[in-house]
C-alpha positions in Angstrom: -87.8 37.9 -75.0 -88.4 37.7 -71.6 -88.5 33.7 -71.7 -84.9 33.4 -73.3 -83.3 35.5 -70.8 -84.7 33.3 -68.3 -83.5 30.0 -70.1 -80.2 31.8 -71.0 -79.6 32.5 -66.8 -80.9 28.9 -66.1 -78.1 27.3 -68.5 -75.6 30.4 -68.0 -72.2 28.9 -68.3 -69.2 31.2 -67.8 -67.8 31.9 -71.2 -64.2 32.3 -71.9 -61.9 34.7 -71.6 -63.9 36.5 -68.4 -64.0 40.3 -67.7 -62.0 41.6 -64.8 -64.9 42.3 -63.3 -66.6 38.5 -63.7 -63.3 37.4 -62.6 -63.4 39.3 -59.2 -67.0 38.2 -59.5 -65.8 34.6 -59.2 -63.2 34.8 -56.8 -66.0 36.2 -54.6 -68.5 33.8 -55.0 -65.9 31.0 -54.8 -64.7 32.6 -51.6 -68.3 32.7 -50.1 -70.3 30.1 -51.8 -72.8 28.7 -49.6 -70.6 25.1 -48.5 -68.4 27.5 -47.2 -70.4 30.2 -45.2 -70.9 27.4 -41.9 -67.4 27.1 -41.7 -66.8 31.2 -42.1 -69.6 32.2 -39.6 -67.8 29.5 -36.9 -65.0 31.1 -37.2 -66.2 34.5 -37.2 -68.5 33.7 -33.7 -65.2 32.2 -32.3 -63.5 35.9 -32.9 -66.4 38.2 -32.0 -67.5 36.3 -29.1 -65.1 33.6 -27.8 -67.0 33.3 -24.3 -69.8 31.5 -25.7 -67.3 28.9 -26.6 -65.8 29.0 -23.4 -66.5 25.2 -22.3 -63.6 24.2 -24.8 -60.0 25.0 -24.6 -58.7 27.3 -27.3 -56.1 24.4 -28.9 -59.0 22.4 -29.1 -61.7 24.5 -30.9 -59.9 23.7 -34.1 -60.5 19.9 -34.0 -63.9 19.8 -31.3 -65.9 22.3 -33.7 -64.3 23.9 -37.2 -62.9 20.1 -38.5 -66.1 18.6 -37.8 -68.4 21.5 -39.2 -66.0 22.1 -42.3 -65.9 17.8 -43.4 -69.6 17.9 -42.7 -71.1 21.4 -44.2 -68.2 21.7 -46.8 -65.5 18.4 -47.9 -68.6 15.6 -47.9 -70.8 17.7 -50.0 -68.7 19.0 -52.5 -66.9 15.2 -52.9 -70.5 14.3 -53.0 -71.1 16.8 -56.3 -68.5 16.0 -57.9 -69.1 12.2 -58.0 -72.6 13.0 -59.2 -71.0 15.2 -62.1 -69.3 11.9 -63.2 -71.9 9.8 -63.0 -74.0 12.1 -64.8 -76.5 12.6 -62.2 -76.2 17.0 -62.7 -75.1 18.7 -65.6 -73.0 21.1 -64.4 -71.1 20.8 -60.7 -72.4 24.6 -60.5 -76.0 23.5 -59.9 -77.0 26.5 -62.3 -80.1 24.5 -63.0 -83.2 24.0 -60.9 -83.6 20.4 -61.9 -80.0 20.0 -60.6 -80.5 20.9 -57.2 -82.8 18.4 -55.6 -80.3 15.6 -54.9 -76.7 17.6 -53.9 -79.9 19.6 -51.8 -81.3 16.1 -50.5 -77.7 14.7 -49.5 -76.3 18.5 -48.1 -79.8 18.6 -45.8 -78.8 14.4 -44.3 -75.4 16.1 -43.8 -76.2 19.3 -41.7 -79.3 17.5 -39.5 -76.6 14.7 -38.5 -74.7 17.2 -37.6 -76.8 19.6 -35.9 -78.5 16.1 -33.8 -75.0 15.1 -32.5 -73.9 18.7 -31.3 -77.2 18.8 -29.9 -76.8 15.6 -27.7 -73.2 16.6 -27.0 -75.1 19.9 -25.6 -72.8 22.4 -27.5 -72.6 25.7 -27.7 -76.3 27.9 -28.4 -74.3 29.5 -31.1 -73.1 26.3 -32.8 -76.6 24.6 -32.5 -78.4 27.9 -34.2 -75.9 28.3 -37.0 -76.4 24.3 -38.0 -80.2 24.5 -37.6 -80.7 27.3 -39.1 -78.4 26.3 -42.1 -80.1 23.3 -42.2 -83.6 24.5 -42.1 -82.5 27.2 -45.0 -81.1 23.9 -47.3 -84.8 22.4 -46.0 -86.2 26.0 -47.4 -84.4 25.9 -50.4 -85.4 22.7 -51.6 -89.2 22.9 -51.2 -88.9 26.7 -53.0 -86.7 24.7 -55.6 -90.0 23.4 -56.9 -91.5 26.4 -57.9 -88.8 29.1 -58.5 -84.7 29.3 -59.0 -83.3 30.8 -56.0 -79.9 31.9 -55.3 -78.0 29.3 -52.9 -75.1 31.9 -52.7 -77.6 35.0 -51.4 -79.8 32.5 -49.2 -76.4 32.1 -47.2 -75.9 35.3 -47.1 -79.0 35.9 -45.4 -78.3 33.4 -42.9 -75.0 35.2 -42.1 -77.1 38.2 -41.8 -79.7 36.6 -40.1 -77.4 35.3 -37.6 -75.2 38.6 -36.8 -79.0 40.2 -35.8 -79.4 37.1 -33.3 -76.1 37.6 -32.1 -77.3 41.0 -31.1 -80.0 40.2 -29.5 -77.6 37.6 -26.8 -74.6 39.4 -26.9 -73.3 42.1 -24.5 -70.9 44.0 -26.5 -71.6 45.8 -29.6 -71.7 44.1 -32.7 -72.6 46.9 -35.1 -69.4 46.5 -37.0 -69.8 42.9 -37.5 -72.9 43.5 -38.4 -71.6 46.4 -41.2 -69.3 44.1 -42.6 -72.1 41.1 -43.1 -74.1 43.9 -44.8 -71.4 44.7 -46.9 -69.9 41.1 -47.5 -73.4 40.2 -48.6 -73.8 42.9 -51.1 -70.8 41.8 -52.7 -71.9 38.3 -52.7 -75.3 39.2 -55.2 -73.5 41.9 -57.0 -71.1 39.2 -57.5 -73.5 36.6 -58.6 -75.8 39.7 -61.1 -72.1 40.8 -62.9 -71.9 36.4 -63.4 -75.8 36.4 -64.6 -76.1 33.4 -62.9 -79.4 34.8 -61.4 -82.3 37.4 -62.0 -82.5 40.4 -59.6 -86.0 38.6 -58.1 -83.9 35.1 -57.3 -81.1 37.4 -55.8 -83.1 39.3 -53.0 -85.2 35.7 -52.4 -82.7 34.6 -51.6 -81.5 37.2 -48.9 -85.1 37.2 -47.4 -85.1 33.1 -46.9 -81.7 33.5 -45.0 -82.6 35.9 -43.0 -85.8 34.6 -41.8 -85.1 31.1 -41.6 -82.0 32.0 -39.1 -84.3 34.0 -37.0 -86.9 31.5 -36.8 -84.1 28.6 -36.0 -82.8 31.3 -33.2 -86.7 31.9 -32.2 -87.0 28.0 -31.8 -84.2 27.7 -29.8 -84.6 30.5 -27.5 
């Protein structure tokens, strides 16, 4: 019994017509699937602390940081899925199964390090350079973990967001407790969302969390 609910989550397909709770369900991991979670977290570290990205003039944080970040971490990769879908290198563009992971993972991880290498010679922003090392190093996690179980992509980002608010608060002067509130709680819609989809087991779910989370903090570790 046990094994076909496993092979039933590792195929799961949404079926037609949805719940309204699978379709909030979707929305939400749509909203905060993990391509997207690099670009949000920017953003979010530009509101919550815009001195640390004080070297660059406000006009030009859109096109110095968020364009390059979002056509690297989000655009490139999911073009690069969705040719792989048509030439039939993965079944589904969803990734729902392990097998389907390793190249979209191999191609997302050249992506985020070219990234991360140029900012890094350009001397950007601490923040910046955490958030794409330690998003790379979790794509770097996820791949070798790939091998041996199904982890949830959309909880490991999660964790990073997590992982990242708690390193914020170790460098930042002002309280962030209600960032850090609202990661919790964005977070725990983001693997309720992906348990009402059955797209994962409870086990893959909380992996998930826990890579995130400790993969940021060693990235800020390394860093610091």
């Amino acid at each position: 019994m046990l094994k076909e609910t496993k092979e039933f989550i590792d195929t799961f397909e949404p079926k037609l017509p949805l719940k309204p709770t699978e379709k909030l369900a979707l929305v939400i991991s749509f909203i905060f699937h993990p391509v997207f979670m690099p670009s949000i977290l920017l953003y979010a570290m530009y509101k919550f602390v815009p001195a640390s990205f004080a070297s660059v003039d406000a006009k030009d944080f859109g096109f110095v940081y968020m364009a390059p970040v979002f056509a690297c971490t989000a655009f490139f990769p999911i073009l690069s899925v969705l040719l792989m879908k048509a030439l039939g290198f993965v079944e589904s563009i969803h990734l729902y199964k392990p097998r389907d992971r390793y190249i979209p993972l191999t191609v997302c991880m050249i992506f985020y390090f070219t990234l991360y290498y140029f900012y890094k010679q350009a001397n950007a922003p601490f923040l910046l350079r955490l958030l794409l090392l330690g998003s790379y190093w979790n794509l770097v996690a996820l791949f070798i973990a790939n091998i041996f179980v199904k982890v949830s992509m959309h909880t490991t980002g999660a964790g990073g967001m997590i992982g990242m608010l708690i390193a914020l608060m170790f460098i930042s002067p002002i309280s962030l407790t209600l960032p850090l509130f609202l990661g919790l709680l964005i977070a725990g819609l983001i693997g309720t969302a992906r348990m009402l989809l059955r797209a994962h087991h409870a086990s893959e779910i909380w992996l998930g969390y826990a890579l995130g989370i400790v993969i940021q903090l060693a990235a800020y570790w390394y860093l610091s």
